[in-house]
N, C-alpha and C positions, 0 to 999 in steps of 0.2 A: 504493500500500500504506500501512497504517496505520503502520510502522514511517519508512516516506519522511518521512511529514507529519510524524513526530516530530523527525526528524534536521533537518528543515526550522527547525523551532521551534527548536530548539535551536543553530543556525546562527545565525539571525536573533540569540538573544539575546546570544549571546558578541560578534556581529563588530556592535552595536550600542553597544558600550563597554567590556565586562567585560576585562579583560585576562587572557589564556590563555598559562602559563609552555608551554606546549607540547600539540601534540596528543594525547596520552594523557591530559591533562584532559578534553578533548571526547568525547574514546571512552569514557572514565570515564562520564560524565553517560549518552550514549545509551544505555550496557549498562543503565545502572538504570532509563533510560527502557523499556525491552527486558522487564527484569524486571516492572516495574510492569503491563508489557500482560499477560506472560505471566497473572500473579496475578490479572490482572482477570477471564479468561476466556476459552474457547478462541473466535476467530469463528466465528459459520457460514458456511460456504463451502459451491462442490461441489467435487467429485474433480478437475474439471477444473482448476478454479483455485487450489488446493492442489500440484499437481502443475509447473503454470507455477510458483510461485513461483523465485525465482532466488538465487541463492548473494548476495547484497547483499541480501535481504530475510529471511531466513530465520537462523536459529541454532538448536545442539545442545538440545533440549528444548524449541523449538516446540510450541504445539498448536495443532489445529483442530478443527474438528466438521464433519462431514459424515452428517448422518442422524443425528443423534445418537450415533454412534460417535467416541470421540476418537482424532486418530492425532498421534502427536510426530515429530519430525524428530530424527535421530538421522547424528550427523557421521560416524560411523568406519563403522559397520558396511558387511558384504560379504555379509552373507545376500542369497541369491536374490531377484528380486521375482518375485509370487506373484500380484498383482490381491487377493488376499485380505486378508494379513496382512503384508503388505511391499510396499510400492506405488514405483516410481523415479519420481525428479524429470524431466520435461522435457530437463532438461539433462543429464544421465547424468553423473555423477561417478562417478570410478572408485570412490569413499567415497561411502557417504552412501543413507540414504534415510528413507522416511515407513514407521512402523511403528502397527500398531493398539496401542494404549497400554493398559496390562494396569489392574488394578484397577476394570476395568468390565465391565458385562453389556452385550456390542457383539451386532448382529445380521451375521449373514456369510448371503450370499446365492450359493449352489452352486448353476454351472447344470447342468440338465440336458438331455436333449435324446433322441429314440426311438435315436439312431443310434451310442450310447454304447455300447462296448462292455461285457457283464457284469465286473463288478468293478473298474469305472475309476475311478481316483481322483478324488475331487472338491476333497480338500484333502490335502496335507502339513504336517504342523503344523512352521512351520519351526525353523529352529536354534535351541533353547535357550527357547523357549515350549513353554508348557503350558495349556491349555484345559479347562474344565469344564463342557460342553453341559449347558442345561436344558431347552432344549424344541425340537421338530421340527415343521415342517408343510412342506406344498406349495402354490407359488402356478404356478398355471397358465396360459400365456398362448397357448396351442396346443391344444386336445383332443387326449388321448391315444388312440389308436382302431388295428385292427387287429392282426396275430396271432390265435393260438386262445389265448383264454381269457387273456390275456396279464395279467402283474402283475408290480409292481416295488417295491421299497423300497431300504431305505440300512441299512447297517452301518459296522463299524470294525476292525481289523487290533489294536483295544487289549483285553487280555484281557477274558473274561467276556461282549463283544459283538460276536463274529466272525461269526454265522449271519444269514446272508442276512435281513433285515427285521429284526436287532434293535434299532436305533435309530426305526426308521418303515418300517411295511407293515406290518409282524407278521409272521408262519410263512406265511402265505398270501400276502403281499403288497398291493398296492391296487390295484384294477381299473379298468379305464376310466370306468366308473360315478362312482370318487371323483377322477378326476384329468380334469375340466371345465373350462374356462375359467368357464363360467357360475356355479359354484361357487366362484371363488376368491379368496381364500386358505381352505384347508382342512388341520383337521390328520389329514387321512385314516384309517389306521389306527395306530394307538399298538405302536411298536415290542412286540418279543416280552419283552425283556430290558427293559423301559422302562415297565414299570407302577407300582414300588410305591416308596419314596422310598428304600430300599436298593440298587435298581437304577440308580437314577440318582447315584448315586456314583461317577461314570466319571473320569478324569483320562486325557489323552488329550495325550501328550508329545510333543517334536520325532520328527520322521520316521517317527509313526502317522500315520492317514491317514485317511481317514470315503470310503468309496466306492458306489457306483450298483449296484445289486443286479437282474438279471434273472431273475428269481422264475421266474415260467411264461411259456415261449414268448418274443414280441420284436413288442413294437407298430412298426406302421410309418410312426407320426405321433404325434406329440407333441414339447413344448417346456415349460420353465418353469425355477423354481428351486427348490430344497431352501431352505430358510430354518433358519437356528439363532441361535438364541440362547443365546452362552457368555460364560461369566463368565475374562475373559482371567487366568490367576494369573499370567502370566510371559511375556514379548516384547521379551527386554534385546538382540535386535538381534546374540548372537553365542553 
């Protein structure tokens, strides 16, 4: 880790002459070393390697990027991990995890699946986050096919866009036609509630929810994810 190599350096230089009244100087130096990375940039990482990191590499306000989403590492908190918006370390601390870091347009990727039940939740907005969706589509990695006449979208449990497709599908929904792998990524049908920039003034609070809409009938093949992109206002983790 980039944080070892530093502690490394820093080692070398004290126990090469410097005299050190004690160790709280040296832990002094590394935190600024700490600081200094933090400021310079989050690294890109994957999920995977973000997740290893281990309680000696890591501190409260961490960042990384992963997809271009940044997430911080946050000491206390006890919110649930979600895969979404709250992700636990490897090492499960009874404290502690990787949150999606607010003040960004992050993309969250909901999956979905033919064998979902109507109105399953695909996100909880967790404790004490707030989210401001600005755009919906579908990426396909399974053709969707079978039922009669079969169609699906996405809504939310936050006022104003409770009816079945008003985030994506529309009143009718999206039919096999628009949900192809060969097609994708596709923003299929433009929700019902979701056309004019009045509408999309949504705020979507802890413990709302964005769910899988079974419009007509029930395909009995398909795969993919919902794709959003929201603008995080809020994820302090309690």
């Amino acid at each position: 880790m980039i944080i070892k190599a530093n502690e490394q350096i820093g080692r070398d230089h004290f126990e090469g002459g410097a005299n050190m009244d004690n160790n709280n100087e040296l832990r002094d130096v590394l935190n600024r070393m700490k600081t200094a990375l933090a400021r310079a940039g989050a690294p890109i990482i994957t999920a995977t390697q973000m997740i290893a990191i281990g309680p000696n590499d890591r501190w409260h306000g961490m960042t990384v990027n992963i997809n271009g989403n940044i997430w911080y590492w946050h000491n206390t908190t006890a919110v649930a991990a979600d895969a979404l918006m709250v992700i636990d370390a490897t090492d499960a601390p009874t404290l502690g995890a990787w949150l999606l870091a607010p003040g960004q347009d992050a993309q969250i990727s909901l999956t979905v699946a033919f064998g979902l039940a109507d109105a399953a939740v695909l996100l909880t907005v967790p404790t004490g986050a707030v989210i401001m969706p600005r755009h919906f589509w579908w990426t396909i990695s399974t053709d969707w096919t079978g039922g009669t006449s079969s169609a699906i979208g996405v809504s939310t449990d936050a006022a104003a866009h409770t009816t079945k497709g008003d985030l994506l599908g529309g009143a009718s929904g999206d039919i096999a036609a628009n949900l192809e792998a060969a097609d994708s990524p596709t923003f299929g049908t433009v929700g019902a509630v979701w056309t004019t920039p009045a509408e999309r003034e949504l705020m979507i609070v802890a413990t709302e929810i964005i769910r899988y809409d079974e419009i007509t009938s029930a395909f009995t093949a398909g795969a993919g994810t919902v794709e959003m992109i929201a603008r995080i206002l809020a994820n302090p983790g309690a």
